[in-house]
matplotlib code that plots the C-alpha trace (Angstrom):
import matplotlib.pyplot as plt

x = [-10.3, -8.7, -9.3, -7.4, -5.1, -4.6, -7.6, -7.5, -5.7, -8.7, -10.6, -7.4, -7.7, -11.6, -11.1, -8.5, -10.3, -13.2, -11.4, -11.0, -14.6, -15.2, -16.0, -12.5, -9.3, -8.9, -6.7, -6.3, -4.3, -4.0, -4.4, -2.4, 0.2, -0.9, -0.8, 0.2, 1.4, 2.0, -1.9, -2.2, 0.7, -1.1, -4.1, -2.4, -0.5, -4.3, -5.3, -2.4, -3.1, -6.9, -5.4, -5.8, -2.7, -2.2, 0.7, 1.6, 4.1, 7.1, 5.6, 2.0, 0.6, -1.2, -2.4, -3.0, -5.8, -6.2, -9.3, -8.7, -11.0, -10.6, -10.1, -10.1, -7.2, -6.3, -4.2, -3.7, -4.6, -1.4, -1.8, -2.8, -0.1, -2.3, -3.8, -0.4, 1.0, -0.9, 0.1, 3.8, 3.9, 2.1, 5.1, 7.3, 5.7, 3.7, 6.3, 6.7, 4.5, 5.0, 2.8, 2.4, 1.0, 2.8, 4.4, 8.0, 7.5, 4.1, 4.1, 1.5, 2.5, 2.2, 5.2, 7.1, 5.7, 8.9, 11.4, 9.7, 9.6, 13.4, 14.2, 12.8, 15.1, 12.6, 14.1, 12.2, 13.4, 11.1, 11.5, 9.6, 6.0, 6.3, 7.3, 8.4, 9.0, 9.8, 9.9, 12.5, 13.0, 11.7, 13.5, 12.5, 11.1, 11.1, 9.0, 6.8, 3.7, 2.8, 2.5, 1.2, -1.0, -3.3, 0.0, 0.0, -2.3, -0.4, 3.3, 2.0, 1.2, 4.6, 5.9, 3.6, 5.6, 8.9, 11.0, 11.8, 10.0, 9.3, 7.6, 5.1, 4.6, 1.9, -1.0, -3.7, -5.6, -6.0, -8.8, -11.1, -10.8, -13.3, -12.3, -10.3, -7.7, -4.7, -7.7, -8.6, -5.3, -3.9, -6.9, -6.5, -2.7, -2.7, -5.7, -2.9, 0.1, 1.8, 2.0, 0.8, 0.9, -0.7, 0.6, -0.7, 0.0, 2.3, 2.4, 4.8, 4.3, 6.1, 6.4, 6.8, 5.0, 1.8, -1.1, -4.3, -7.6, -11.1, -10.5, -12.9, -11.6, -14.6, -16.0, -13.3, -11.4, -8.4, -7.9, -9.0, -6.5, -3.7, -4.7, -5.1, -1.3, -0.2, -2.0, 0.4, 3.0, 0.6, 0.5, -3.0, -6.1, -7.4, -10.9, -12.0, -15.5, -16.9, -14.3, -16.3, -15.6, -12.6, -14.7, -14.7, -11.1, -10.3, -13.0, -10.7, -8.3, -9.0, -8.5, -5.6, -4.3, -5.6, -3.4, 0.0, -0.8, -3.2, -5.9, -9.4, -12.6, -15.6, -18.4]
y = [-33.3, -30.0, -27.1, -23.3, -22.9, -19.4, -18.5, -20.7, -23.9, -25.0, -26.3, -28.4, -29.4, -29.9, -32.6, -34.3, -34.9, -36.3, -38.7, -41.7, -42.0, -41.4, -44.9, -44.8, -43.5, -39.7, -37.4, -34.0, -31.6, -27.9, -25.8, -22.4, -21.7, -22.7, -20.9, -21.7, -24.9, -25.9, -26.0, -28.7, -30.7, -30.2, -31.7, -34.6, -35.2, -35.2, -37.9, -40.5, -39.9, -41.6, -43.9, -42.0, -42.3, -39.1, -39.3, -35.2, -34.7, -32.0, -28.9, -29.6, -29.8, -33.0, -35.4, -39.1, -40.5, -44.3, -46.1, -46.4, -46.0, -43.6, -45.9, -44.6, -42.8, -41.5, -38.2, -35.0, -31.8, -29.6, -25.9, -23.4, -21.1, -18.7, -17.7, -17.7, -15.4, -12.4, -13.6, -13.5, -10.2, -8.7, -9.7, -7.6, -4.7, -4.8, -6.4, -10.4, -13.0, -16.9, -18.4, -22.7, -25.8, -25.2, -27.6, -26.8, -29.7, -28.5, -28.3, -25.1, -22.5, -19.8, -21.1, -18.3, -16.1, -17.0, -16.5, -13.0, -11.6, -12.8, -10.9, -8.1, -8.4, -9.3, -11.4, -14.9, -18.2, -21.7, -23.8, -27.1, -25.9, -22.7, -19.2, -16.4, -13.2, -9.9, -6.2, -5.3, -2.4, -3.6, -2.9, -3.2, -6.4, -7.4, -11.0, -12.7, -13.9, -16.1, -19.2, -17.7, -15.0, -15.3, -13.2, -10.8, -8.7, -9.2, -8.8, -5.3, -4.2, -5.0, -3.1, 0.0, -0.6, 0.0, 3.0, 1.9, 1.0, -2.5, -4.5, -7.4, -9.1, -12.3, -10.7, -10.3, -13.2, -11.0, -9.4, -11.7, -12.9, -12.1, -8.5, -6.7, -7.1, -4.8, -2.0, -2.8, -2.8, 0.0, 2.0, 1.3, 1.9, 5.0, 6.4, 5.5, 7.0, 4.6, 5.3, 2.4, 2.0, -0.7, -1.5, -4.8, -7.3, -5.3, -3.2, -0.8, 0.2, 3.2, 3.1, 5.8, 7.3, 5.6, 6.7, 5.5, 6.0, 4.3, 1.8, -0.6, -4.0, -4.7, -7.3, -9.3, -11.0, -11.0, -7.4, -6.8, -8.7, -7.2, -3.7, -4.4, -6.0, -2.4, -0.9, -2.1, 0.4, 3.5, 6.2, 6.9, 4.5, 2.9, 1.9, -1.2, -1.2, -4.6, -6.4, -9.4, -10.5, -12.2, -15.1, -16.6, -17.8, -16.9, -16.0, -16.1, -13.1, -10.2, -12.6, -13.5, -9.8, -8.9, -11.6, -10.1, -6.7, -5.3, -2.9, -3.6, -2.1, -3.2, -1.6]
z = [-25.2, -25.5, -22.7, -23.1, -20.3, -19.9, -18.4, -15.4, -14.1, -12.6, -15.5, -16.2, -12.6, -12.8, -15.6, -13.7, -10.9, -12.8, -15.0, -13.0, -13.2, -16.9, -19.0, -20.6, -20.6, -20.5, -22.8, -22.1, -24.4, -23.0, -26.1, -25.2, -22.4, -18.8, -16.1, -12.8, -13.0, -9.4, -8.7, -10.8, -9.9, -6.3, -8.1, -9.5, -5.8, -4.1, -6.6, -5.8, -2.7, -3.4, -6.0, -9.0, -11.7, -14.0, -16.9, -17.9, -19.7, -18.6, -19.8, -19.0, -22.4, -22.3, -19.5, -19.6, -16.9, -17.5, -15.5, -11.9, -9.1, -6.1, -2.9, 0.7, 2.4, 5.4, 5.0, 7.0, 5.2, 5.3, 6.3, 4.0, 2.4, 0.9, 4.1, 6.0, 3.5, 5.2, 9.0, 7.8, 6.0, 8.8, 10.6, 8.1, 9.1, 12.5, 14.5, 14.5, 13.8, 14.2, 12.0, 12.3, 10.8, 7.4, 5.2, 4.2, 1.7, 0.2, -3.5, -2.8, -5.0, -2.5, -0.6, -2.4, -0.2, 2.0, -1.1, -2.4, 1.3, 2.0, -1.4, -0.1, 2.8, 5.2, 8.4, 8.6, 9.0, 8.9, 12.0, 11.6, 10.4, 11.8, 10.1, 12.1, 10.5, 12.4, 11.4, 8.7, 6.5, 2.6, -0.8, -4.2, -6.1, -9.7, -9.6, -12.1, -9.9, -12.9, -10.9, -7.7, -8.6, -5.6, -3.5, -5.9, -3.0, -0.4, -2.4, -3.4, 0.0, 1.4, -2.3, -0.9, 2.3, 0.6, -0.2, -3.7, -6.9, -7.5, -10.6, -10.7, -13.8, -15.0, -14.0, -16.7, -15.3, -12.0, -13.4, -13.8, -10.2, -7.2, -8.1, -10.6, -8.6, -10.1, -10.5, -7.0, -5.4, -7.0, -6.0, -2.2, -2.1, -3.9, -1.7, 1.4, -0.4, -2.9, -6.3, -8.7, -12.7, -14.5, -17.8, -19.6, -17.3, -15.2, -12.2, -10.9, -7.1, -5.6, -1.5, 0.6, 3.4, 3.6, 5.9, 7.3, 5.0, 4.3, 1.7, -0.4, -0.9, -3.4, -1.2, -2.3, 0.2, -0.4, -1.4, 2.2, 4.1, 2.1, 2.5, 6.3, 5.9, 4.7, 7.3, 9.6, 7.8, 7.5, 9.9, 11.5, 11.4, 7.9, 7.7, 5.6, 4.1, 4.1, 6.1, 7.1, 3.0, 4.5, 5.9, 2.0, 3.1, 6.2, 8.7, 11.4, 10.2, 12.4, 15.5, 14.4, 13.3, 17.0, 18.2, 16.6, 18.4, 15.5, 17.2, 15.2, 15.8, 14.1, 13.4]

ax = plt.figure().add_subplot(projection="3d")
ax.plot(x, y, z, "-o")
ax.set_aspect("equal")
plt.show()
């Protein structure tokens, strides 16, 4: 069968998981570039795990899934990276933050959250499966979020947060997610202060002097954690419409903001 893969990785991912239990062998050929790769190398790592054999070959274009059955395992489900992302930047800019139960070793594409912010010259080191990150003064970025576009939020808050310009590129797809997600962003950082051009599948983010506003994250979860990330950096209080959206991946995110020193009122 043939699927488009520059839409989504997860319809890729979606056959895979599937074609152990189809009534012969399964051949998958990926008609057009696909985009992030390392979800479905994680894909294809949860299958072993159960049994499951899958033959790609080095650029991802096709998959092989002969016939055989899932068995039972036992396995431990490794922290997620995606969540922690927001914990450690909000450690950039609010102070310190130790965030744990992370896998150095995970093939999770937003593990780069540690390379980007360490580009940035953020101070944060790994320690076991813990990160601790601690305030630091941010500069510029020039990063194609091709393979990880679900940072793309948070990476452009702590851009906001810097003095210079910085560039994100490998975004298109980010429209078509939970939110328009560049139109989305760049609407709540500019209302704080930053200065944000879209341009195809780029975006150019100007930090400076960022201050506290009502923002709409567009019920979309992720928008709102990141905006509460440059929060941390903006002078005055910021109000969040719809902040409970965060519960879609992390209902336990203004706790844990309380719990690094953030003040949070609901209401």
């Amino acid at each position: 069968m043939r699927v488009p893969g520059h839409v989504s990785s997860q319809f890729v991912s979606a056959l895979l998981l599937v074609a152990p239990l189809a009534e012969s062998p399964v051949n998958i050929e990926v008609m057009t570039f696909l985009e992030s790769k390392p979800y479905v190398a994680m894909t294809m790592d949860a299958m072993r795990w159960f049994g499951a054999e899958v033959v790609a070959s080095p650029g991802m274009s096709r998959f092989h899934v002969p016939l055989r059955p899932y068995r039972a395992a036992r396995v431990e489900v490794e922290g997620d990276w995606s969540s922690a992302a927001y914990m450690i930047a909000a450690g950039t800019l609010g102070g310190e933050s130790i965030t744990a139960g992370l896998s150095p070793a995970s093939s999770q594409a937003d593990k780069a959250i540690i390379d980007i912010i360490r580009e940035m010259g953020a101070e944060v080191s790994v320690q076991g499966d813990a990160v601790r990150s601690s305030w630091s003064k941010l500069r510029k970025i020039d990063r194609d979020l091709s393979d990880c576009p679900d940072l793309f939020p948070v990476v452009s808050a702590l851009c906001a947060a810097s003095q210079d310009e910085s560039r994100l590129r490998g975004l298109a797809r980010l429209r078509l997610k939970e939110s328009d997600r560049l139109e989305a962003m760049a609407e709540g950082l500019c209302r704080m202060g930053a200065e944000v051009e879209i341009s195809g599948d780029e975006v150019s983010i100007r930090g400076g002097h960022l201050v506290g506003v009502e923002v709409n994250p567009r019920k979309d979860h992720r928008i709102a954690m990141a905006l509460a990330v440059a929060s941390l950096a903006a002078e005055g209080e910021t109000t969040i419409a719809d902040a409970e959206c965060v519960s879609k991946s992390y209902p336990g995110f203004w706790r844990d903001m309380e719990e690094i020193g953030m003040k949070v009122m609901r209401r």
